[in-house]
N, C-alpha and C positions, 0 to 999 in steps of 0.2 A: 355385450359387445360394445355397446353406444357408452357403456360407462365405462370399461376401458379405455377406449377412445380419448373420451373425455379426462382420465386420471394421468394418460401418458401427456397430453399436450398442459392440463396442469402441471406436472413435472418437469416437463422443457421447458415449460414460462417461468418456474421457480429456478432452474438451473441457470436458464439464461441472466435474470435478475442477480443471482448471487453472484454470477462471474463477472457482470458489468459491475457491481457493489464494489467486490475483493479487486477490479483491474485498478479503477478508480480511489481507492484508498492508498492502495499499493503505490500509483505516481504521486500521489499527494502525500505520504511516508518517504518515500523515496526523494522527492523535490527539499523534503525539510532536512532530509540526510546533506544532500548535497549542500544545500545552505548554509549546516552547521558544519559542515568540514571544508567549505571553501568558501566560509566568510568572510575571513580574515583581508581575503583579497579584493573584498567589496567594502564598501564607503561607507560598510552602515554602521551608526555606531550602538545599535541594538544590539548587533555580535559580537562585536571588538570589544565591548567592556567585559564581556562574560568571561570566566575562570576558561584557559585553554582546555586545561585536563574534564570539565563538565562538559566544555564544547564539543571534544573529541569522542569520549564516552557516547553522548545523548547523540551526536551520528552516526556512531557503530551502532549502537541499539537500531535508532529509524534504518539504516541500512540494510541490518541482516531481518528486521522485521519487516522492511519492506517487501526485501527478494523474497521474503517465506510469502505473504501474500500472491505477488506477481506468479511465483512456481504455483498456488491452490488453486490460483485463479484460471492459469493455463494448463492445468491438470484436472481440471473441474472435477476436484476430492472431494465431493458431499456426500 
């Protein structure tokens, strides 16, 4: 009983850990999405030299690989 106890609340500390992990990756994927698909309209010229067609690509990727995180995260799938 006491080690049940203890295996579930290990399990919640591991659940909760993964889902703070995958929320926080997910904004930080998602932040670089947006950076690279709405660069162009910022000063920087770290963005603005880059190839358009790699810019747009390499934000669709961070985009839909970000929302795939944000959905695991908020579906806490482990």
């Amino acid at each position: 009983m006491i080690q049940n106890e203890f295996r579930n609340r290990q399990r919640n500390a591991y659940v909760m850990m993964r889902m703070v992990k995958d929320l926080v990756m997910s904004i930080l994927i998602l932040a670089m999405a947006v950076f690279m698909l709405f660069g162009d309209k910022l000063p920087i010229d770290m963005v603005t030299t880059l190839d358009p067609l790699l810019r747009y690509m390499f934000g669709g990727l961070c985009l839909l690989y970000g929302g795939f995180r944000l959905y695991r995260s908020i579906k806490k799938d482990y």
